[in-house]
RODO-965882 format. One record per residue (C-alpha): residue in three letters; x, y, z. Coordinates in steps of 0.001 Angstrom, whole numbers, plus 500000, padded with zeros to 6 digits. Layout:
% residues N
alaXYZ...
This chain:
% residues 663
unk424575698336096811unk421046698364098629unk419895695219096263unk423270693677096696unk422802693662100825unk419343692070100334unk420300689935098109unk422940688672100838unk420341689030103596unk418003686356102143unk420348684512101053unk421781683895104355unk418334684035105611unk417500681001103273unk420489678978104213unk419928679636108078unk416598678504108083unk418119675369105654unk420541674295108171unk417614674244110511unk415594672355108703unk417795669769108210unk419181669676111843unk415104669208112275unk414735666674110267unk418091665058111905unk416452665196114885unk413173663232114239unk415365660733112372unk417195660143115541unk414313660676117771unk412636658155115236unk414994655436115819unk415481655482119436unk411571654896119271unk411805651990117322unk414778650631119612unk412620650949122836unk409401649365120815unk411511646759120217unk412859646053123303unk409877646581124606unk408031643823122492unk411687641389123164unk410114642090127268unk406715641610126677unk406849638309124644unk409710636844127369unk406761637678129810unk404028636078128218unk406508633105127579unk406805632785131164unk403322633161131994unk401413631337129420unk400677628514131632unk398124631027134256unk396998632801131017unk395779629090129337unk393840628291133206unk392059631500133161unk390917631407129738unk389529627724130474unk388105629148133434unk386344632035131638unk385471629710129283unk383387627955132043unk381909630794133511unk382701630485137208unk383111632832139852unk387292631256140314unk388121632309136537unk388557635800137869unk390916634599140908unk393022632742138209unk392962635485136085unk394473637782139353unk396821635275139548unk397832635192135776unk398384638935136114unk400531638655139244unk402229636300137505unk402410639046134553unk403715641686136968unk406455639060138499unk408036638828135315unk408095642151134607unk409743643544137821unk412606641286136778unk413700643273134285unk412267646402135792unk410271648206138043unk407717649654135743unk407877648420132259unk405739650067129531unk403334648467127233unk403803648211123495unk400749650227122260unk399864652093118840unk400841655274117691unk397957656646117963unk396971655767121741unk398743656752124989unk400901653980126822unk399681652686129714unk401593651454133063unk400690648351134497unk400114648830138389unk399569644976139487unk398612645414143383unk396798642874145689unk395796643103149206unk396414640241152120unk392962640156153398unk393757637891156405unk396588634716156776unk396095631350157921unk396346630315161564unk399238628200162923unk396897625325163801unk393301625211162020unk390568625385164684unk388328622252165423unk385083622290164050unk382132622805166596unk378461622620165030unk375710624994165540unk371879625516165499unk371698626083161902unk374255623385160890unk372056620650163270unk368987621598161820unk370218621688158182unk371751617988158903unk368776617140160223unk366768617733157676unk369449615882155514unk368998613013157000unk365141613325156549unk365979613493153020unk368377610858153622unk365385608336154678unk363071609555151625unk366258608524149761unk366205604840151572unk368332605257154480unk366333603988157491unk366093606058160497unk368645608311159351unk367314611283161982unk367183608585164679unk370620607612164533unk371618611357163809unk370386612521167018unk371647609561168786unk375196609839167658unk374850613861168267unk374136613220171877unk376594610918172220unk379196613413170733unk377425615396173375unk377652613771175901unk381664613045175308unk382610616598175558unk380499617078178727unk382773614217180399unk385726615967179268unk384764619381180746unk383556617820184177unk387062618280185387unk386687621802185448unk383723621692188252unk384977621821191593unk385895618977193281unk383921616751195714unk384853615047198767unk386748611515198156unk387544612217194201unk390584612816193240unk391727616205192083unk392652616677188434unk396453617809187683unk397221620713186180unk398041618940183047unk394450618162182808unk393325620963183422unk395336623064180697unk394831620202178461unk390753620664178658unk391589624478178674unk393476624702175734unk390154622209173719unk387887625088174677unk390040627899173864unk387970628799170747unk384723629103173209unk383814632413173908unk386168634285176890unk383980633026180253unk385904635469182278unk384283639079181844unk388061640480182610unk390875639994179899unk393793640648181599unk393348637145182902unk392752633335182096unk392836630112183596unk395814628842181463unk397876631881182653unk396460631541186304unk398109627741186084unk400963628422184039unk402244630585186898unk401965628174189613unk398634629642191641unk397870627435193982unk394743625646192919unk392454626246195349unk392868630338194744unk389329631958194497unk389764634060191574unk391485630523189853unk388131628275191103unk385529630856189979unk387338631287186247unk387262627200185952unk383706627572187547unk382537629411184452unk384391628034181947unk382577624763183070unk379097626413183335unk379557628356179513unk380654624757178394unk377911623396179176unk375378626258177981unk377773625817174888unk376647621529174525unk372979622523175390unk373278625828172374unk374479622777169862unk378074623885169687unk379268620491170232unk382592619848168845unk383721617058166107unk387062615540166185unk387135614955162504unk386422618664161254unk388405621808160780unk387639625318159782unk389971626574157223unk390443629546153964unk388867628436151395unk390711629083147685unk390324628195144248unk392045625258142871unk395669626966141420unk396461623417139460unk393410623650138076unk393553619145138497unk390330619375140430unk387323617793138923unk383670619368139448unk382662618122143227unk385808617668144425unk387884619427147225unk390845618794148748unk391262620001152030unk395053620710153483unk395671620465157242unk398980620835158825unk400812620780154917unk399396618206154091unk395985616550152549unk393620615637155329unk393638611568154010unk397339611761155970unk395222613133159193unk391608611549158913unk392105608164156758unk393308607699153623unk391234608841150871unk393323606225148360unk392123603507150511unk388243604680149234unk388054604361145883unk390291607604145192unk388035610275147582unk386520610174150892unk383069611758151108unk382580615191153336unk380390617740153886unk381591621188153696unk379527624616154809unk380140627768155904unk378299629994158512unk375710631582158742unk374043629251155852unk370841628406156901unk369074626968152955unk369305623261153022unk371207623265150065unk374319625033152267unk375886621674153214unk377365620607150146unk378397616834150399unk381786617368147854unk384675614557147514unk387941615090149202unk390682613799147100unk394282614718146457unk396387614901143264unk400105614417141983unk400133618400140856unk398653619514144346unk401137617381146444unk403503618457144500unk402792622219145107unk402728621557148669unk406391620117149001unk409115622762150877unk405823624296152023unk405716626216155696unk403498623015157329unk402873625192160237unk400336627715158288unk399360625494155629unk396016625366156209unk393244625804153356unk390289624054151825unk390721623688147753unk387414624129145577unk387469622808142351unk387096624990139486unk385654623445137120unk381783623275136645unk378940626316135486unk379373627560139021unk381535627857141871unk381510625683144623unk382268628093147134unk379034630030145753unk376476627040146305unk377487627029149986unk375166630362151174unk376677632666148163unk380264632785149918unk383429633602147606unk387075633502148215unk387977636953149947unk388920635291152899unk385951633403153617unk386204630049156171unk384587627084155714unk384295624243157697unk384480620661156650unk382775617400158498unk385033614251157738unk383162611684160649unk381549609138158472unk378250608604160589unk377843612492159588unk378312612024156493unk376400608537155890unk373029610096157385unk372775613060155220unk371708613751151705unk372118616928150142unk369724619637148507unk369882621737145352unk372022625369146408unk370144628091147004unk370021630309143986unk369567634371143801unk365845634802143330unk364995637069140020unk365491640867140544unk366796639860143545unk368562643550144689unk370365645887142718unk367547648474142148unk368842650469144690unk372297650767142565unk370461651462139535unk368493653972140727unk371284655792142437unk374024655576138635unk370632656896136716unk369588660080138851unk372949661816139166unk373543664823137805unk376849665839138508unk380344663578140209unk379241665308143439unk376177664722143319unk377016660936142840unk379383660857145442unk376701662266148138unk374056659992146510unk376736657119147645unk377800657986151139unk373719658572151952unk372882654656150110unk375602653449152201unk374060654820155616unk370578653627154423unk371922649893154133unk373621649954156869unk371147651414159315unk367743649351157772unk369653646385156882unk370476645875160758unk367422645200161772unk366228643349159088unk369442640733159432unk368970640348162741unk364572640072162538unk364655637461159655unk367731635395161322unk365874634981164578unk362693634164162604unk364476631661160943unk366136629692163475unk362429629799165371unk360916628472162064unk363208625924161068unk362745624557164993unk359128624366164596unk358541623145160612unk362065622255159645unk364477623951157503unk362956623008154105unk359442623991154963unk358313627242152122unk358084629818155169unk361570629464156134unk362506629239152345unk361430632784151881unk362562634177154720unk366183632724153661unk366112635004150459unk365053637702152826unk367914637226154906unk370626636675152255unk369673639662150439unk369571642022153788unk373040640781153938unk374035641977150558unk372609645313151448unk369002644768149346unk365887645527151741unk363495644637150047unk361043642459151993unk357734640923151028unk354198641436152721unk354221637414153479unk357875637445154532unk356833640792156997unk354132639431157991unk356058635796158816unk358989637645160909unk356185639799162695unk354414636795163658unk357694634638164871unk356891635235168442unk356962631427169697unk360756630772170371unk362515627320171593unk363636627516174901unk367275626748173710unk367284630259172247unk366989632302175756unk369250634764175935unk369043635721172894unk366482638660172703unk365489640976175919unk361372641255173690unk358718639707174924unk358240636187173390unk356600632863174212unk359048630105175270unk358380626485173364unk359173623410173703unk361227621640170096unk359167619757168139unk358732616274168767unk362260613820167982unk364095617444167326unk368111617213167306unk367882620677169590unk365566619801171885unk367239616375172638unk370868618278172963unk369116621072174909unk367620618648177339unk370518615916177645unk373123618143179636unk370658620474181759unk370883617788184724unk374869618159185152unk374706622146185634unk376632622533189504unk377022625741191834unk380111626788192987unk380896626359196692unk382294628850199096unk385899629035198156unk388436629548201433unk390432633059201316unk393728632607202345unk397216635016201596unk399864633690198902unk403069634789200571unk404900635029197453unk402809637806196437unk403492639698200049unk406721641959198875unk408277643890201617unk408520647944201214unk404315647182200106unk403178648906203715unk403676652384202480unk400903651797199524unk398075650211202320unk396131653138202998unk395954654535199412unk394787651900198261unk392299651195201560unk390465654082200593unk390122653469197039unk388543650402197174unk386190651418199713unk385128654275197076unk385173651389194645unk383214649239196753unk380566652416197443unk380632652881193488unk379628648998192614unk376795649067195339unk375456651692193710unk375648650084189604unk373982647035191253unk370948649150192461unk370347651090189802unk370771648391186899unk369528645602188918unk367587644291185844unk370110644892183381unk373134642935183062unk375148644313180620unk375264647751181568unk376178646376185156unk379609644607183407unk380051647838181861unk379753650095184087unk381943648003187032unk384653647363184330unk384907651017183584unk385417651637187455unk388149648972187683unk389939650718183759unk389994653908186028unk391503652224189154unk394212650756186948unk395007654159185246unk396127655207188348unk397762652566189823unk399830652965186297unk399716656415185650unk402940657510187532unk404534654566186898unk404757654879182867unk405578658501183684unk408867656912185472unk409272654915183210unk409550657514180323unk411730659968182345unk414461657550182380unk414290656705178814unk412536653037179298unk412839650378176707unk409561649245177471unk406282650510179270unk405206649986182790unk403258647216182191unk405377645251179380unk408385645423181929unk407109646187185586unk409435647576187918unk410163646666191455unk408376649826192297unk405307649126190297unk405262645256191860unk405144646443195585unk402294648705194806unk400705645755193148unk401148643792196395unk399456646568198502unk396234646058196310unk396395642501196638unk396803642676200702unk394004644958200595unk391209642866198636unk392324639689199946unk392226640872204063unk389309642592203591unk387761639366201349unk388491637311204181unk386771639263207412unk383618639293205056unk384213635381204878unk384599635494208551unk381372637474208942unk379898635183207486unk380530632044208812unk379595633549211664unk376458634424211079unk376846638498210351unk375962639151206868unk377736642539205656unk377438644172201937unk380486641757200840unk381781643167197667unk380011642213194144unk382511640042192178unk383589636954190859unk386159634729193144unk385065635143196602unk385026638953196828unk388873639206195417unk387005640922191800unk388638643891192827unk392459643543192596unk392090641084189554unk390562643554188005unk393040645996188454unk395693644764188205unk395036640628187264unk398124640565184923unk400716641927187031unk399500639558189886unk400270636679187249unk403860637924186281unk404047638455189557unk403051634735190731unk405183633436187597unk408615635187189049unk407987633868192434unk407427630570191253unk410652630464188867unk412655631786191458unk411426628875194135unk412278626673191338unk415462627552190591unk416592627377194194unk414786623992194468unk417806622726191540unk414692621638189607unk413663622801185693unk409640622858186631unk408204626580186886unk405326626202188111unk404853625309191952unk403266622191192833unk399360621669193421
């Protein structure tokens, strides 16, 4: 009975583990076959992808194939491309890989490093561009073009001398000349927006000033023009005259991959700049330009490329937003990029700026690129991936490189530019000196410091600087005339002449900007600004010799003024649940105490010009526009919306559409 129940026992035992086995083996037979459905399907996805994107795949591989530095920006966009047709069928779609390694999930991403403007800014030269055409056109004569640097300077001047005419309507006028309108004015304005700001205080401008209807002999409106005209003219006599036939624009790789090796094609406004700056049909199929990009300062950073346009690239730009289209195509074709032979620049959102005038073009004669000297950086890397021990010890070996570069390369970028621009003045761009102090300078801006005894010794000894450089350094250096028949010494001496002072402006009261219920906000606002007043006396004395910390210092007084002409305001403004802040929607409130600063600066503004037309010279205050500095900078943009309400309101009860009052 005892064998007979083992027996049974292992018998059942047997079949139990049986059944298992087979269910197991069921299970990888079915677990088997789903596998080989999803491999499948997988491989039906992937070869519908690559269907779809053999086209980018083919231009990449070409571009590998030639070795430049746009094969890997095809290649990005081949695998976009890749990614594209992927998310149509999914999100994530796995890749068909053997058994015997792990799948792996492609994760396309890309970044927007920066878009194009709405309009693509006009192209104003500078020091380094003059000199390197300069010494183009020196070529250009060794080449058989006579007096190619004569007629350079000549026509610079006279480009020079155009823009000077055009900002002369800024400077105040004179007795028995007839005022310019305030179209002229914004239209001059709106030419030099891309200047630097001439007015030390943001919360106003010019445009804004006129836009609102200020009357325009206001102070604060004169002395703004007043230095917009003076900076325009340091700006003519620094070289940054402007050319009507050049724009600043991205520069890309060609995506057609129709461009031929020195040729661009440069898009403004949607469409190829032939359609803006003659047709390039007309010439043979191109039109010569010269393209660079700052801060190139090797002769060989003005590339002179051909602008031309193809069937494939006007057809890519059809149903295209016009307004942003704005972008200068390199070729990609050739053993090197283009955009690398103009002073090592790539396509990460670099700008470049292209010279279509003719007489430019005609007078210069290009060099050979500047080319990465031999063990030209990189040791510092090296050294850093060989000595680590540990991740950590990497990581901390990484962070300290990083500070190094950043905190010796400074100096050095900054030493070697200045010694460059001071060399290149003196010998010329293509003299040996300023040829090794370019490599100098290129590499400190890659992060590599190293730095030869001659190249030391050559920035130590730059102590002999053009006069057109003042400004520019606050250590002791000798001032120098330009060499003899020198493009910046003729541009820094042509405008000097036509520098004017502003004249006493009259203070007088806008009544629109008197708002009744103001009274009750006189004396607070007495007695700050005679604390104020106190406060900038005392920043004059004390940084008398330094003007920068004097701007400082008075615009931090005027940021704390505003906080508290604001402060209670925006807490209003919160308490009843406000849409928008204080200053993005001003109440009525907020206005009259506006007004009470204005009465304030302006009354007291004009007893100091009463004083002193009589004779009595008091401590008026510091400031730009007649002593009103104070209020503008307060509270400047509030005045404006202010102004502009005023002056839409007269309009409107006037039955007329204008909304600005008249001059």
């Amino acid at each position: 009975t005892a064998a007979t129940a083992a027996t049974a026992a292992t018998a059942a035992t047997v079949a139990t583990v049986a059944t298992a086995a087979e269910s197991a083996v069921g299970m990888a037979s079915a677990t088997a076959t789903a596998a080989a459905a999803m491999e499948e399907e997988a491989a039906a996805m992937e070869a519908a992808m690559m269907e779809a994107t053999a086209a980018a795949e083919a231009k990449a591989a070409a571009a590998k194939a030639a070795g430049s530095d746009a094969a890997r920006a095809t290649a990005t966009v081949a695998g976009v491309a890749h990614k594209v047709g992927s998310r149509a069928t999914d999100d994530m779609e796995l890749e068909p890989v053997a058994a015997d390694r792990p799948r792996v999930v492609h994760d396309f991403r890309f970044e927007v490093v920066s878009t194009s403007q709405p309009r693509s800014r006009r192209a104003r030269l500078n020091p380094n561009l003059i000199m390197l055409l300069e010494a183009g056109a020196e070529k250009a004569e060794e080449h058989g073009v006579p007096n190619a640097k004569t007629k350079l300077i000549k026509y610079l001047c006279k480009l020079q001398a155009r823009e000077a005419e055009r900002l002369h309507v800024l400077s105040p006028p004179k007795d028995g000349v007839r005022s310019p309108t305030r179209a002229e004015l914004l239209e001059v304005l709106r030419r030099t927006r891309n200047m630097r700001d001439s007015d030390a205080n943001l919360l106003v401008s010019p445009v804004k000033m006129i836009e609102a209807g200020f009357h325009m002999n206001e102070p604060k409106l004169q002395s703004m023009l007043q230095s917009t005209y003076d900076d325009g003219l340091d700006g003519l006599r620094q070289g940054r005259v402007p050319v009507e036939e050049g724009y600043i624009a991205f520069g890309v790789p060609d995506p057609t991959g129709t461009l031929k090796e020195g040729e661009v094609c440069v898009i403004v406004g949607g469409f190829a700049m032939p359609y803006r700056m003659g047709d390039a049909r007309a010439c043979g199929g191109g039109c010569p330009v010269l393209v660079y990009k700052s801060p190139g300062c090797h002769p060989g950073d003005v590339r002179k490329l051909r602008h031309v346009t193809t069937p494939t690239i006007d057809e890519m730009l059809k149903g295209i937003d016009s307004v942003r289209a704005n972008a200068v195509i390199f070729s990609t074709q050739g053993k090197r990029a283009a955009a690398d032979e103009i002073a090592g620049s790539d396509y990460d959102g670099d700008e470049f700026m292209v010279l279509a005038d003719q007489t430019l073009v005609s007078l210069f004669c290009p060099s050979d690129p500047w080319s990465e000297p031999v063990g030209h950086g990189g040791g510092k890397a090296q050294s850093v991936s060989a000595a680590h021990e540990s991740d950590g010890m990497l990581q901390r070996q990484l962070v300290q490189n990083v500070l190094e570069v950043r905190h010796n390369s400074t100096f050095l970028v900054g030493s070697s530019a200045n010694a460059i621009t001071a060399y290149s003045d003196a010998r010329g761009p293509r003299h040996a000196s300023v040829l090794k102090l370019v490599d100098v300078y290129y590499g400190a801006l890659d992060g590599a410091l190293g730095c030869g005894g001659d190249s030391r010794r050559l920035i130590q000894e730059a102590r002999k600087w053009p006069r057109w450089m003042d400004k520019k350094t606050k250590k002791k250096v000798e001032w120098v005339d330009s060499r003899p028949n020198s493009a910046m010494g003729a541009l820094f001496a042509l405008s000097a002449p036509n520098a004017a002072t502003q004249p006493q402006q009259r203070i007088y009261m806008d009544s629109q900007l008197i708002l009744a219920g103001s009274e009750k906000y006189i004396s607070q606002w007495k007695k700050m600004r005679a604390d104020y007043g106190k406060a900038v006396a005392s920043i004059l004395r004390d940084f008398k010799d330094d003007e920068d910390q004097r701007k400082k210092r008075i615009s931090l007084l005027q940021d704390s003024c505003r906080e508290t002409l604001l402060r209670r305001h925006e807490e209003m403004a919160a308490s009843v649940g406000a849409l928008f802040g204080a200053v993005v929607h001003p109440s009525d409130e907020l206005l009259r105490e506006v007004s009470a600063v204005y009465q304030v600066t302006y009354r007291a503004a004009k007893a100091t010009e009463t004083k002193r037309r009589e004779g009595v010279f008091g401590s008026a205050e510091a400031g730009a526009g007649g002593g009103v500095g104070f209020v503008w900078g307060v509270c400047g943009d509030l005045l404006v919306f202010l102004k502009s309400r005023a002056s839409h309101s007269a309009a409107i009860k006037e039955g007329t559409q204008r909304s600005v009052c008249p001059v």
